[in-house]
N, C-alpha and C positions, 0 to 999 in steps of 0.2 A: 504494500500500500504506500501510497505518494506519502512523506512525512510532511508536507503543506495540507494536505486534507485531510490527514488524522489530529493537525494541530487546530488545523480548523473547527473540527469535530468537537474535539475535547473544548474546546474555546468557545461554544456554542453551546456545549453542555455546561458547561461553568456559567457563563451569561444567565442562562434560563435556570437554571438550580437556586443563585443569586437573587434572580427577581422574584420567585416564587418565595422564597424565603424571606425576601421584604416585604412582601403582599401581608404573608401570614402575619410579619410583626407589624404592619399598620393597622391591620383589622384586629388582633391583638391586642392593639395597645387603648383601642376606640372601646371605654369604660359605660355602665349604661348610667344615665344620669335620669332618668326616668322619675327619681325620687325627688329633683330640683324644683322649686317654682322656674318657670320662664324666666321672671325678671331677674332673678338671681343670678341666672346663667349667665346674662351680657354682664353683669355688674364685676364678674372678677377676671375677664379680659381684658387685653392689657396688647395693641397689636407690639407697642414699642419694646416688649420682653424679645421679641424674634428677631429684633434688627441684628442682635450680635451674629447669628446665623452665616451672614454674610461674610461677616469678618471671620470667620473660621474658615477659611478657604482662603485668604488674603496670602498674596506671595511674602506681603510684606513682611511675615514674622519671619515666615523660611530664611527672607534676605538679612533679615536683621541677625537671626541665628549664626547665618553661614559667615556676617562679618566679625564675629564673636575672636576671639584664641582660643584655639584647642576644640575649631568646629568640628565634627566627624559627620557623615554624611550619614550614619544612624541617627542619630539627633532630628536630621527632617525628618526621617521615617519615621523615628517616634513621634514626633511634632504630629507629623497626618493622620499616624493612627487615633493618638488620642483625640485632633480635631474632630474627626470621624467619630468618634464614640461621643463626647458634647453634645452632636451637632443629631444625633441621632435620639438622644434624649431628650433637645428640645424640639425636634420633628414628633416625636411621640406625644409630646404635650402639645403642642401645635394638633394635630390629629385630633386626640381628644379633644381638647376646645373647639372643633370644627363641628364634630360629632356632635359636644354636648350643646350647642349652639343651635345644630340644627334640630336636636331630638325637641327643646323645648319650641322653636318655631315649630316642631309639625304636630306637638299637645295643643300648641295655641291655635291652630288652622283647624284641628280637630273642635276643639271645645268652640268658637267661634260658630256664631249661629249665620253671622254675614259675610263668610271666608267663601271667595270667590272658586274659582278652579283655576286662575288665571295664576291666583298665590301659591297652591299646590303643585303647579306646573314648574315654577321658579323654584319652587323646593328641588324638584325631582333634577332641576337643571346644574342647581349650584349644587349637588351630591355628585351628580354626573363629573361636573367641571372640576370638582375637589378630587375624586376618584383619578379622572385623568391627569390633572397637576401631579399628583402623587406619584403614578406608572412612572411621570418621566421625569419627575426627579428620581428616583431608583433607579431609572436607566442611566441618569447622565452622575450619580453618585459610583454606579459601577463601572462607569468610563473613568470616571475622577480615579477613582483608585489603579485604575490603568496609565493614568498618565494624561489622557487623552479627551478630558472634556473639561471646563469650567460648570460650577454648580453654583445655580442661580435662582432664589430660595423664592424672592420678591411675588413673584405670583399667585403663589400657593398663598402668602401670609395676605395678598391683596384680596385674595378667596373668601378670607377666616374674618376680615376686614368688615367684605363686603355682608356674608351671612350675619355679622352682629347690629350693622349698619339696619340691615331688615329688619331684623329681629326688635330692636329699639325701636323701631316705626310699629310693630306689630303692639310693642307693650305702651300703653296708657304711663302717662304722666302721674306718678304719687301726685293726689291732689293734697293743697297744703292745707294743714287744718289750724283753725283760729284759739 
């Protein structure tokens, strides 16, 4: 057998063994909040906790490491692996918060005696678009570790953004009392 299409192979089976195993730990990590009020849910979001995300991936630590004495090029590697574990634990919280964000939008579209279908629809839309955000950051996290992609968080969190942004239009105003 050609050793380019067996490495293929295997390269192929490593890829997809990868993403399956990120799947399971996203839908893993999505806790059921079921017990929540609605409004509670938006109230401990927070989009500005995820900004650091980005900077975990920044060359610039790597550069600043590498201009160090006594650099050794383990030092990046460890540098990336543990970026990668951080960055994986606030992915998991980011997750969750999507989840619990949406579970109380779709108690509130339930209980709602004038929730349209049009609301429902946008539910169904921004699970879809969170769903797909997520495949392809795990795609482009298993290029990262390859060498071979930049990882670019902004969307997903514009997602988790946008679902609380609903959500707060969905919850009524504490009316103030005298």
């Amino acid at each position: 057998m050609n050793p380019w299409i067996m490495f293929a192979s295997i390269a192929t089976v490593g890829l997809s063994a990868g993403l399956v195993v990120s799947l399971a730990r996203m839908w893993r990590g999505s806790h059921d909040s079921s017990h929540m009020p609605a409004a509670d849910l938006s109230v401990g979001f927070s989009a500005e906790r995820y900004l650091v995300m980005e900077r975990l991936f920044s060359s610039r630590d790597v550069d600043f490491l590498a201009a160090q004495p006594g650099y050794k090029p383990e030092v990046a590697a460890n540098w990336k692996r543990e970026s990668m574990h951080v960055f994986r634990i606030y992915l998991d919280e980011l997750t969750h918060d999507f989840h619990s964000l949406h579970a109380g939008a779709r108690r509130m579209v339930a209980a709602s005696h004038t929730a349209s279908p049009e609301l429902a629809a946008v539910l169904v839309r921004q699970n879809v678009a969170f769903f797909q955000a997520r495949v392809l950051l795990e795609w482009r996290l298993l290029l990262f570790r390859l060498g071979a992609s930049q990882v670019d968080v902004a969307s997903i969190v514009d997602l988790v953004k946008a679902m609380q942004i609903d959500l707060n239009r969905l919850v009524p105003a504490p009316s103030a009392t005298l």
